[in-house]
Structures are given as structure tokens and as C-alpha cells.
N, CA, C and O atoms as a Maestro MAE file, in Angstrom:
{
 s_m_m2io_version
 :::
 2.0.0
}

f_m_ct {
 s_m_title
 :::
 protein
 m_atom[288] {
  # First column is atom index #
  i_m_mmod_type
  r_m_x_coord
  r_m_y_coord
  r_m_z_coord
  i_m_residue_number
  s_m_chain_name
  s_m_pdb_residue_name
  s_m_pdb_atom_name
  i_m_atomic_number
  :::
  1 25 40.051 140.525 52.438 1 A "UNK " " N  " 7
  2 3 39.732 141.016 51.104 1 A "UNK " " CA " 6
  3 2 39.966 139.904 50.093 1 A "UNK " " C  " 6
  4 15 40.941 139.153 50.104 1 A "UNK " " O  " 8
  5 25 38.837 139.875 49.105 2 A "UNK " " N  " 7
  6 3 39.219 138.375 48.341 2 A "UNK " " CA " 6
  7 2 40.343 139.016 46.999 2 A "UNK " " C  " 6
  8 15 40.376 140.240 46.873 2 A "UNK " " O  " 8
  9 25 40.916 138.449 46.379 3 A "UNK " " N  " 7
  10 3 41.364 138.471 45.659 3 A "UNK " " CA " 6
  11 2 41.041 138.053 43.835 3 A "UNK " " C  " 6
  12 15 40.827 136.930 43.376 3 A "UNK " " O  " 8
  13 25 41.101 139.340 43.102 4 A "UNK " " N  " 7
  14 3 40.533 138.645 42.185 4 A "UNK " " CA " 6
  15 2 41.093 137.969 40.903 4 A "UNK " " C  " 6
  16 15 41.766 138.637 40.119 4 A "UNK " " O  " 8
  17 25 40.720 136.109 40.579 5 A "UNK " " N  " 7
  18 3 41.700 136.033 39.914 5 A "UNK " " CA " 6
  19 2 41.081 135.584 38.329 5 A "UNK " " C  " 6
  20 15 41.175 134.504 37.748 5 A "UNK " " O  " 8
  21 25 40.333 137.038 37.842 6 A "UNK " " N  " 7
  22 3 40.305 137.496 36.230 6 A "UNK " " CA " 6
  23 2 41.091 138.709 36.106 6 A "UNK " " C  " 6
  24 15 41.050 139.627 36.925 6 A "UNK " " O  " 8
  25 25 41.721 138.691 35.187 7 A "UNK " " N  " 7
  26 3 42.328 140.322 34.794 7 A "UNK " " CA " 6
  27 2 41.270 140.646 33.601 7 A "UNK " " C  " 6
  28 15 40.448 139.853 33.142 7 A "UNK " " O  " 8
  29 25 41.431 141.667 33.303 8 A "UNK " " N  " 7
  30 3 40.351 142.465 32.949 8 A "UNK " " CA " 6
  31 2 41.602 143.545 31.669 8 A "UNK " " C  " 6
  32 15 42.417 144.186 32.333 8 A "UNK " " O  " 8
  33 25 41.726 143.696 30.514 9 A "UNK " " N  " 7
  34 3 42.498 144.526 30.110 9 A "UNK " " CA " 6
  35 2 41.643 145.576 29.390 9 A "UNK " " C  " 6
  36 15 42.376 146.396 28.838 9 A "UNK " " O  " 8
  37 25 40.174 145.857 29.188 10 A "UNK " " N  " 7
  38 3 39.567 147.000 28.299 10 A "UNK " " CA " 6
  39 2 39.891 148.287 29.150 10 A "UNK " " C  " 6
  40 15 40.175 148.200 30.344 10 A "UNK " " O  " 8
  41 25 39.853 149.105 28.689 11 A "UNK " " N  " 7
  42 3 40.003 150.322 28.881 11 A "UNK " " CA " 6
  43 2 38.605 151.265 28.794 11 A "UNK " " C  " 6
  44 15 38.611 152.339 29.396 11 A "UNK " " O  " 8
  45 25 37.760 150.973 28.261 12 A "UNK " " N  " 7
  46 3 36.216 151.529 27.881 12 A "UNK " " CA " 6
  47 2 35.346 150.236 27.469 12 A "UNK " " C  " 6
  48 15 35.798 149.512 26.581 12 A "UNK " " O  " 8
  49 25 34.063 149.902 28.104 13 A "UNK " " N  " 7
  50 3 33.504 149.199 27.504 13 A "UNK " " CA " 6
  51 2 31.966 149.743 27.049 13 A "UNK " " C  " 6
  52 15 31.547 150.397 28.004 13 A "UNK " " O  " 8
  53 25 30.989 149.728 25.989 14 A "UNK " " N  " 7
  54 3 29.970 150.176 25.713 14 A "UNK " " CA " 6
  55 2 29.129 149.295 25.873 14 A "UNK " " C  " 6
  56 15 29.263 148.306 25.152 14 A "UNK " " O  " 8
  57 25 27.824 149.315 26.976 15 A "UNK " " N  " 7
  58 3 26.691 148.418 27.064 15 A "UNK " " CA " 6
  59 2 26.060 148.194 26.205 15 A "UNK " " C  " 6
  60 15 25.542 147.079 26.263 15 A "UNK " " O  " 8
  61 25 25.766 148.937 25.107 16 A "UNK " " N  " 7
  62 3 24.905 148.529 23.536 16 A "UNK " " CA " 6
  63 2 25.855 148.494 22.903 16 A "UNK " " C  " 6
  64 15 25.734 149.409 22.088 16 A "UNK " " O  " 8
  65 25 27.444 147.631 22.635 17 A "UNK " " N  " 7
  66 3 28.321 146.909 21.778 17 A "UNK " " CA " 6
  67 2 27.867 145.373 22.339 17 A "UNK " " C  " 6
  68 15 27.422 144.406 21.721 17 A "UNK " " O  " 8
  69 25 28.147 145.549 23.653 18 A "UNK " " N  " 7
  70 3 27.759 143.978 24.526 18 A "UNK " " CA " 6
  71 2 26.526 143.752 24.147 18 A "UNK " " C  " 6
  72 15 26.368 142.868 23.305 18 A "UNK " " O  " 8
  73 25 25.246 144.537 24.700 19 A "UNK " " N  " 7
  74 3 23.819 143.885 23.956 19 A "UNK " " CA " 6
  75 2 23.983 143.562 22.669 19 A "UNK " " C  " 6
  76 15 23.632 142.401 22.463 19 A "UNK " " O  " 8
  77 25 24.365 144.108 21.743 20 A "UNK " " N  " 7
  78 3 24.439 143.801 20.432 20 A "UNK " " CA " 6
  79 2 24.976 142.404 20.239 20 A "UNK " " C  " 6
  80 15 24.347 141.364 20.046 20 A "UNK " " O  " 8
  81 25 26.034 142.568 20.316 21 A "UNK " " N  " 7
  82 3 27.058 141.069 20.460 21 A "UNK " " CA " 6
  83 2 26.236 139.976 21.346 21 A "UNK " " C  " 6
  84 15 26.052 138.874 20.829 21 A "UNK " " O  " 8
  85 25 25.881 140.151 22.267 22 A "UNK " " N  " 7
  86 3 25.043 138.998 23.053 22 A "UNK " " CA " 6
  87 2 23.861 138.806 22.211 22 A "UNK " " C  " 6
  88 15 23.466 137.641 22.165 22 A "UNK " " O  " 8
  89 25 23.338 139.491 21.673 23 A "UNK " " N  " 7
  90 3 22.215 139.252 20.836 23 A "UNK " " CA " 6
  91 2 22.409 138.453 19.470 23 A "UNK " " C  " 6
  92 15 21.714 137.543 19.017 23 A "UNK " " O  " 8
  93 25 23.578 139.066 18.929 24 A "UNK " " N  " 7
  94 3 24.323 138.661 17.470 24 A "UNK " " CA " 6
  95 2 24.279 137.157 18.078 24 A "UNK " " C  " 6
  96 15 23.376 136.473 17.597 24 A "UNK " " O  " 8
  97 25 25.029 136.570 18.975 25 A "UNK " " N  " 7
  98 3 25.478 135.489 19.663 25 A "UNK " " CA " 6
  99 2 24.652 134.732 20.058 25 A "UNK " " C  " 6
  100 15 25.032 133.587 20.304 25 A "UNK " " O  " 8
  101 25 23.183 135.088 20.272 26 A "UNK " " N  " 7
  102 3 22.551 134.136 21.049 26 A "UNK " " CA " 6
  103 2 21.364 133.751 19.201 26 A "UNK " " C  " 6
  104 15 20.761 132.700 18.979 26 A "UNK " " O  " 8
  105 25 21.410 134.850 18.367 27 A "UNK " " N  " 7
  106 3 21.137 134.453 17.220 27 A "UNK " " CA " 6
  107 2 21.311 133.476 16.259 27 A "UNK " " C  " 6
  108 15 20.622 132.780 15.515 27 A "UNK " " O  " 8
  109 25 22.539 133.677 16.549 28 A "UNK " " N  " 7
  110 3 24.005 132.551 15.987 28 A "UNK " " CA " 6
  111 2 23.723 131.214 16.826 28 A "UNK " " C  " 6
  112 15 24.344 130.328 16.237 28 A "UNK " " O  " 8
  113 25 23.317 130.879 17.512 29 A "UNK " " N  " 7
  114 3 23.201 129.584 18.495 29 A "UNK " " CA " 6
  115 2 23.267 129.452 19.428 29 A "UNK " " C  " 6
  116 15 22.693 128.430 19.805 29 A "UNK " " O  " 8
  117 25 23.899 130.213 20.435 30 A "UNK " " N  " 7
  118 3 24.968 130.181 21.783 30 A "UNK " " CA " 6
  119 2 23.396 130.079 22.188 30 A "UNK " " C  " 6
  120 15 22.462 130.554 21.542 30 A "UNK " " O  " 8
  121 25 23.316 129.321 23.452 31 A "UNK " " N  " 7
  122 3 22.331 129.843 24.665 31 A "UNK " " CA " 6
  123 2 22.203 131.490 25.165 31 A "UNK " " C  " 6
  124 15 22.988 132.431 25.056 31 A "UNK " " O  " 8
  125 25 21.357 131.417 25.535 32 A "UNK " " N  " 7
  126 3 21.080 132.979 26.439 32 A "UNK " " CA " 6
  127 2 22.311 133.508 27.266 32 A "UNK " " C  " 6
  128 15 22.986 134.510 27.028 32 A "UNK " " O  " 8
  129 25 22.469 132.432 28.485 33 A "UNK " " N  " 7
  130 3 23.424 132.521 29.396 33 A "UNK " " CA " 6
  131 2 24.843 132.709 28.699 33 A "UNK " " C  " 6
  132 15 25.746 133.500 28.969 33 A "UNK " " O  " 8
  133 25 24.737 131.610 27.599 34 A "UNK " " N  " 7
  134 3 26.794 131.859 27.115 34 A "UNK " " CA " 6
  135 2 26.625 133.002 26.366 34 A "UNK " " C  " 6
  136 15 27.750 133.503 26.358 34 A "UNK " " O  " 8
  137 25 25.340 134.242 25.261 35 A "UNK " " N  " 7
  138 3 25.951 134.900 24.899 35 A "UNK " " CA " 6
  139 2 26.029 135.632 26.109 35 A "UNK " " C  " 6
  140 15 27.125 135.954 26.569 35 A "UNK " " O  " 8
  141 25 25.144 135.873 26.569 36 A "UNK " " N  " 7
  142 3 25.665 137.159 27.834 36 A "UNK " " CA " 6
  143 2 27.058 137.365 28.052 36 A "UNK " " C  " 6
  144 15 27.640 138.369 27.638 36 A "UNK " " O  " 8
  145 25 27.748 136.224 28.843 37 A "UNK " " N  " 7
  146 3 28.648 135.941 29.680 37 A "UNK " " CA " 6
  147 2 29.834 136.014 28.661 37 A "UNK " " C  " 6
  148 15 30.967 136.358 28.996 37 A "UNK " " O  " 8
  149 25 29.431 135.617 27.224 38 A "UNK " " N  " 7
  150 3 30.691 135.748 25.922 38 A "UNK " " CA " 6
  151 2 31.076 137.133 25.679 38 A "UNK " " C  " 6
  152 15 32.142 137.747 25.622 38 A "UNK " " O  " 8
  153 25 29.621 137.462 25.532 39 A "UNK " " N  " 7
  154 3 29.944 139.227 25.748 39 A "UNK " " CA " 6
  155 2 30.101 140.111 26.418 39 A "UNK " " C  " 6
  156 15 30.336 141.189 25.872 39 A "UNK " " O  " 8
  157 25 30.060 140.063 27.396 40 A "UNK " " N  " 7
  158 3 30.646 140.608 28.400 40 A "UNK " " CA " 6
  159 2 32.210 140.534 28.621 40 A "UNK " " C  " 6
  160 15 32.967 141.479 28.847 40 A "UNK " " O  " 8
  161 25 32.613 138.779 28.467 41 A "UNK " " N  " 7
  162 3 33.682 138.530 28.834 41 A "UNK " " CA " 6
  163 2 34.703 139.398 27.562 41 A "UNK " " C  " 6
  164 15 35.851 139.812 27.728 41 A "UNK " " O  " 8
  165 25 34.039 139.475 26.571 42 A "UNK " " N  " 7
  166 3 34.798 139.868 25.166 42 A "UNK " " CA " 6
  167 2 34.983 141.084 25.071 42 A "UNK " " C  " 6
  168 15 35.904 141.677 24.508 42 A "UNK " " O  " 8
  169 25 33.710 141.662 25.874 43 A "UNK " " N  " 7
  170 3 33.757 143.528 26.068 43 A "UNK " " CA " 6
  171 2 35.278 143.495 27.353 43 A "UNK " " C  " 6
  172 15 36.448 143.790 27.109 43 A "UNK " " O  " 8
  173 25 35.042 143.314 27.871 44 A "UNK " " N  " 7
  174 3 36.125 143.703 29.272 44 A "UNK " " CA " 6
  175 2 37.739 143.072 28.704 44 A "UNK " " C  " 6
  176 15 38.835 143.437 29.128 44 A "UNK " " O  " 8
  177 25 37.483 142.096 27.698 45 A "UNK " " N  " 7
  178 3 38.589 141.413 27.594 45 A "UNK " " CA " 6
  179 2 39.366 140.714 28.522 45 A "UNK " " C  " 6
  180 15 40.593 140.674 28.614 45 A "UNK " " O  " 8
  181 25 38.176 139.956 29.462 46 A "UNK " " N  " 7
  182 3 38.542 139.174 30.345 46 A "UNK " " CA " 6
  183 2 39.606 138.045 30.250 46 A "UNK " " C  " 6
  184 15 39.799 137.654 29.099 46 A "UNK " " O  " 8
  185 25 40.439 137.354 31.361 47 A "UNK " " N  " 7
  186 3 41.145 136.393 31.045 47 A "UNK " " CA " 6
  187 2 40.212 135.172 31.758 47 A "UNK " " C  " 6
  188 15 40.512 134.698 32.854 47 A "UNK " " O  " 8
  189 25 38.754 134.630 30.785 48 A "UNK " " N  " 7
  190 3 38.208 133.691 31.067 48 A "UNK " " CA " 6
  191 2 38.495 132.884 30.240 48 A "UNK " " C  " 6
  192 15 38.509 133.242 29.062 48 A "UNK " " O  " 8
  193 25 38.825 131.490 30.609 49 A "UNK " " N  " 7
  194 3 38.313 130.499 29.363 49 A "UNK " " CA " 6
  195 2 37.067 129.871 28.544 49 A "UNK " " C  " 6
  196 15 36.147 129.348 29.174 49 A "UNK " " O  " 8
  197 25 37.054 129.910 27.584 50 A "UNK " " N  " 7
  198 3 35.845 129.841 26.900 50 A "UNK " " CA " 6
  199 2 35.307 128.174 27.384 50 A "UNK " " C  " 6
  200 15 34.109 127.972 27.182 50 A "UNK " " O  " 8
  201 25 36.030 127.115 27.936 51 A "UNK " " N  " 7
  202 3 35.192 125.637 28.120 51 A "UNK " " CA " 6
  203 2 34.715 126.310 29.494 51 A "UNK " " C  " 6
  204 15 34.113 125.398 30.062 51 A "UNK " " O  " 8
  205 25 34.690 127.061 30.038 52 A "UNK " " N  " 7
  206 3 33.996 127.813 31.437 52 A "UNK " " CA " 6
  207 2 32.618 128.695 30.830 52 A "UNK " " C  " 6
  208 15 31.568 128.528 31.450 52 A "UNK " " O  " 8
  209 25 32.611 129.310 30.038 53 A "UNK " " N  " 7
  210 3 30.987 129.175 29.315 53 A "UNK " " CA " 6
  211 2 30.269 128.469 28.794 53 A "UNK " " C  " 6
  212 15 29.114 128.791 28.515 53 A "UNK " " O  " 8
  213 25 30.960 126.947 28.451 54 A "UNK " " N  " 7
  214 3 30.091 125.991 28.150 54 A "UNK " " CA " 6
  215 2 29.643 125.357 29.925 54 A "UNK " " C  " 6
  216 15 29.322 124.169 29.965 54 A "UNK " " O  " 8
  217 25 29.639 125.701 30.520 55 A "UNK " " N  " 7
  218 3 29.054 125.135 32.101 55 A "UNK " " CA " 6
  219 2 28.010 126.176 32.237 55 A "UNK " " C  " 6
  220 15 27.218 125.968 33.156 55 A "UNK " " O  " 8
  221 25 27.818 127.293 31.505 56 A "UNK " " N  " 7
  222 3 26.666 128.008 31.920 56 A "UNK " " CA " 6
  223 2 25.475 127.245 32.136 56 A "UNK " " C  " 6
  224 15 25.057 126.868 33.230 56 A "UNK " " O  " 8
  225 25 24.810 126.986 30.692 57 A "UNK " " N  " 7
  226 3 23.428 126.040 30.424 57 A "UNK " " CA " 6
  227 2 23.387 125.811 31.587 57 A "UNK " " C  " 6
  228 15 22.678 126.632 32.169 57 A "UNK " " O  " 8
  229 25 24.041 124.682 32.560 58 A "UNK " " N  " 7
  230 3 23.491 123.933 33.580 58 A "UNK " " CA " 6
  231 2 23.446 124.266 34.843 58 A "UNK " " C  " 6
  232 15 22.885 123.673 35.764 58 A "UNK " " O  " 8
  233 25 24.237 125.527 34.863 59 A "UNK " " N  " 7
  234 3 23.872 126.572 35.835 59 A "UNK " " CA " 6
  235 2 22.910 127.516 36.121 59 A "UNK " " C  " 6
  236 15 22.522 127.885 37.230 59 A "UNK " " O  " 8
  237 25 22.333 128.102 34.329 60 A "UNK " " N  " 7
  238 3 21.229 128.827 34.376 60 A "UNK " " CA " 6
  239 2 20.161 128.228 33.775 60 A "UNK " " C  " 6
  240 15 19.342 128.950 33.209 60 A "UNK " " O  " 8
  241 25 20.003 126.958 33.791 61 A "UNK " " N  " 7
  242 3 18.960 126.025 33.394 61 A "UNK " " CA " 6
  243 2 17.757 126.461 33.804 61 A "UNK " " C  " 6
  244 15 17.653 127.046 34.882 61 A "UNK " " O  " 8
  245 25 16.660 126.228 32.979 62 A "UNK " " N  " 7
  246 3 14.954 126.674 33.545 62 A "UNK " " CA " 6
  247 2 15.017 126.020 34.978 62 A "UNK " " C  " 6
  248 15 14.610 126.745 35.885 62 A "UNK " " O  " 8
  249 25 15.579 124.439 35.412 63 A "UNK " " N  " 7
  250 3 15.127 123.554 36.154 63 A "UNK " " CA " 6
  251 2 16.066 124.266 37.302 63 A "UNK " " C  " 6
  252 15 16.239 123.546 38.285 63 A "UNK " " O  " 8
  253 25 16.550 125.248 37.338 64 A "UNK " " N  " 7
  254 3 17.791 126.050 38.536 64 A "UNK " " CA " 6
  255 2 17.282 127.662 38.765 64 A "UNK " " C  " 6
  256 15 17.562 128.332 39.758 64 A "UNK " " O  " 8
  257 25 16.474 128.115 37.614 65 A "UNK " " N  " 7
  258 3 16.402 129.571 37.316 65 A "UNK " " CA " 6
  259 2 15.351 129.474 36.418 65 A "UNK " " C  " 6
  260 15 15.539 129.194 35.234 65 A "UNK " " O  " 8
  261 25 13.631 129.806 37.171 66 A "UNK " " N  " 7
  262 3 12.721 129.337 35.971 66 A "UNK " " CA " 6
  263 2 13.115 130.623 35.358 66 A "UNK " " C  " 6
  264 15 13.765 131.489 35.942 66 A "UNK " " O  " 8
  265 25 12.689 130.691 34.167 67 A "UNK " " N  " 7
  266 3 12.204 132.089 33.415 67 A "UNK " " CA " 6
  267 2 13.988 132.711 32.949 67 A "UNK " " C  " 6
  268 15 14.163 133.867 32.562 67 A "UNK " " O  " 8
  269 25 14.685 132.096 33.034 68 A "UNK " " N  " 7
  270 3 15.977 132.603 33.293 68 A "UNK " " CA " 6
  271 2 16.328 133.419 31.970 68 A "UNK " " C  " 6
  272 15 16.889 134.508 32.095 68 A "UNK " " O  " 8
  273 25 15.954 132.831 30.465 69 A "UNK " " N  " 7
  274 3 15.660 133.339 28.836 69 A "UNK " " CA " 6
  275 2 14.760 133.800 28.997 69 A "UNK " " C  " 6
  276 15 14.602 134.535 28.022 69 A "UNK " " O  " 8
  277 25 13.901 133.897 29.675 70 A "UNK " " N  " 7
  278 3 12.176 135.037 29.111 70 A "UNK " " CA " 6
  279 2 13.068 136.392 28.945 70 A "UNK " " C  " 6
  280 15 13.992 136.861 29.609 70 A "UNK " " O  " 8
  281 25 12.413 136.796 27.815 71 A "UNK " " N  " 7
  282 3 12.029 137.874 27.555 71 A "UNK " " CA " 6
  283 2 10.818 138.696 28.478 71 A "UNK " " C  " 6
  284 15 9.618 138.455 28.608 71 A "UNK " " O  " 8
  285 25 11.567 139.621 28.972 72 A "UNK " " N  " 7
  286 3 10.180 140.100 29.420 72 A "UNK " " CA " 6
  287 2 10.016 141.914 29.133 72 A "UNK " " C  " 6
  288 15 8.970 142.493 29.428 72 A "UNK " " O  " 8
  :::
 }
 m_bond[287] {
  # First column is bond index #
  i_m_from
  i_m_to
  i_m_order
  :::
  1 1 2 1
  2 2 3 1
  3 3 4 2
  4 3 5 1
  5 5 6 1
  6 6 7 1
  7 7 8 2
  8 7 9 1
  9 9 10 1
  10 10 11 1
  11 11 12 2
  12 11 13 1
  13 13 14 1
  14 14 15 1
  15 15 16 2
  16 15 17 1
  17 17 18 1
  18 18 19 1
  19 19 20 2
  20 19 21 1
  21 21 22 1
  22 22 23 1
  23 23 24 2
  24 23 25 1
  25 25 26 1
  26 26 27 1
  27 27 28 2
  28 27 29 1
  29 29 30 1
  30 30 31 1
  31 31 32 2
  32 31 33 1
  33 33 34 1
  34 34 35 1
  35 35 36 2
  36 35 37 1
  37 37 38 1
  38 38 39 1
  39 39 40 2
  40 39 41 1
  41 41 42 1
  42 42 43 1
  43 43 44 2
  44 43 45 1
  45 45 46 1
  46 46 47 1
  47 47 48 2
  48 47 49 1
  49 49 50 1
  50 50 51 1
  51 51 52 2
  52 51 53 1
  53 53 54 1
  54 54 55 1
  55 55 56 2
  56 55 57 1
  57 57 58 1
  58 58 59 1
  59 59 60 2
  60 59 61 1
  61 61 62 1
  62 62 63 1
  63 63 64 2
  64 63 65 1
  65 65 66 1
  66 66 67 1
  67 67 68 2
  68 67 69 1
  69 69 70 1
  70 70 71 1
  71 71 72 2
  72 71 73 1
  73 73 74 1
  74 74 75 1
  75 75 76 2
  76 75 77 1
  77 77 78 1
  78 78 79 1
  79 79 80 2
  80 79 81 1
  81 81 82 1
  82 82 83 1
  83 83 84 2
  84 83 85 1
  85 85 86 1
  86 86 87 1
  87 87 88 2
  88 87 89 1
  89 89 90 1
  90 90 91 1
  91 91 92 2
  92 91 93 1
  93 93 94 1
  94 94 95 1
  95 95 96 2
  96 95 97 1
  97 97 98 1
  98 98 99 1
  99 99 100 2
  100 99 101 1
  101 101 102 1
  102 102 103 1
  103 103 104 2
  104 103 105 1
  105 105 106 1
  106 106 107 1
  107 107 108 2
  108 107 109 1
  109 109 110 1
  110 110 111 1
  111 111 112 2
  112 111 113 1
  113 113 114 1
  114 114 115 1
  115 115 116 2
  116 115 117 1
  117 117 118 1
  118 118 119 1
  119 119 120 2
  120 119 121 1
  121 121 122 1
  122 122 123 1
  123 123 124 2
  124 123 125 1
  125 125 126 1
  126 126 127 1
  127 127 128 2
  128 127 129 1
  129 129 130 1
  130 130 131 1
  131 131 132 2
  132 131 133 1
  133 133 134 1
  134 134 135 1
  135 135 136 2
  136 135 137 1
  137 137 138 1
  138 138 139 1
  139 139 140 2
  140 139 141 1
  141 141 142 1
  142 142 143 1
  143 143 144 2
  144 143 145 1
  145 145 146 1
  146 146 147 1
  147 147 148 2
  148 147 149 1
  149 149 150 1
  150 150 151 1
  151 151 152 2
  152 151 153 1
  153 153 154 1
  154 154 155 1
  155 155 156 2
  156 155 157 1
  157 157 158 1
  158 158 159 1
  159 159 160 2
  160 159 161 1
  161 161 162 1
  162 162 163 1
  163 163 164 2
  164 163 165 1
  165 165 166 1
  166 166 167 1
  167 167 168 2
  168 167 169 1
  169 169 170 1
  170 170 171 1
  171 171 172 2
  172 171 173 1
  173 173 174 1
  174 174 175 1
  175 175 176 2
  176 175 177 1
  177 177 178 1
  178 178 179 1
  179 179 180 2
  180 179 181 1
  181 181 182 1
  182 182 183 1
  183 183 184 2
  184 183 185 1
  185 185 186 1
  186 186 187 1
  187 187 188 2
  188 187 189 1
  189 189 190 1
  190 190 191 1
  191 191 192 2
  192 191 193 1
  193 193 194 1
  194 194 195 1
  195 195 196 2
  196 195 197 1
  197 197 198 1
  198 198 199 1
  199 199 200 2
  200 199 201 1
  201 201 202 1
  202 202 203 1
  203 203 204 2
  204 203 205 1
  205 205 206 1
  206 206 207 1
  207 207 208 2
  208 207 209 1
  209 209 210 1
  210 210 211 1
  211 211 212 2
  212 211 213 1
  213 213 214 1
  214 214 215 1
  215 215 216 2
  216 215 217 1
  217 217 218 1
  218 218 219 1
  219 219 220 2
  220 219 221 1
  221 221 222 1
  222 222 223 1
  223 223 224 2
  224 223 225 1
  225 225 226 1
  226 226 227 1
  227 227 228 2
  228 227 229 1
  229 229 230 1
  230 230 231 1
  231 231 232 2
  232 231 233 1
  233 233 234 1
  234 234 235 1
  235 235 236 2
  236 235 237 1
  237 237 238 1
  238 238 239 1
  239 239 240 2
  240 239 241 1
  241 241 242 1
  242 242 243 1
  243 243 244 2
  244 243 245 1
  245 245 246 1
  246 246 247 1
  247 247 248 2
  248 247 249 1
  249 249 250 1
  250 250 251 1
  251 251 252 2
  252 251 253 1
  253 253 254 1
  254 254 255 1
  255 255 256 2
  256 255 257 1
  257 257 258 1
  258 258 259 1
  259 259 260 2
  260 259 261 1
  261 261 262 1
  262 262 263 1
  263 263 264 2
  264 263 265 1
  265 265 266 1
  266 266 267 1
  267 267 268 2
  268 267 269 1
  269 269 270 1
  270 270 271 1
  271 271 272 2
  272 271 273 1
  273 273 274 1
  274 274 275 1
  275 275 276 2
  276 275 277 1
  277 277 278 1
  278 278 279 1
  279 279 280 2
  280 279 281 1
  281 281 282 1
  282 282 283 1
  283 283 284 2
  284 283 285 1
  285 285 286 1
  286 286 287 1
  287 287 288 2
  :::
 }
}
């Protein structure tokens, strides 16, 4: 069994607070990938570090994941 090592402290999280916020966020500048992953991490109140969402981009890069920002 793996072990998991984020703790997690929310108690309720709402999927249209996170869309919102990922949207607010990706408005604001963030890439696609970091708001997602900001908001999410911010809904759950994850124990991620934020220089670990700046490695998204080059993980979910067009040239790794075409279409990865389309809107569809």
C-alpha cells in the first residue's frame, strides 16, 4: 500500500469554488495547468509547495500534452 505523503486538512470542498478560483487564476496570469492544480491544492488545503506548481508548464506543455489548454 503506498503511502501518502500530502495531508489534506478541508473538511468540505465545492467544485464551482475551485472552477471559479482556477478560472479567477488562470485570468490573473497563472497558466492553465498551475491554476487548476492552485486550486485544487487551495480547495483541499493541501500541504503542497507552491515552487512544485511552477514545474507544471513543462509537464503539461502542448509539446508533452497537445491540446492540454483547449477549451473544448
Amino acid at each position: 500500500m503506498l503511502e501518502s505523503i500530502v495531508t489534506y486538512h478541508a473538511k468540505e470542498v465545492s467544485p464551482h469554488a475551485v472552477l471559479k478560483n482556477a478560472e479567477e487564476l488562470y485570468a490573473g496570469g497563472f497558466f492553465c495547468c498551475e491554476a487548476v492544480m492552485k486550486a485544487i491544492r487551495d480547495a483541499f488545503q493541501a500541504d503542497v509547495p507552491s515552487p512544485l506548481l511552477r514545474c507544471l508548464p513543462g509537464c503539461l506543455s502542448e509539446q508533452v500534452v497537445p491540446d492540454a489548454c483547449a477549451v473544448h
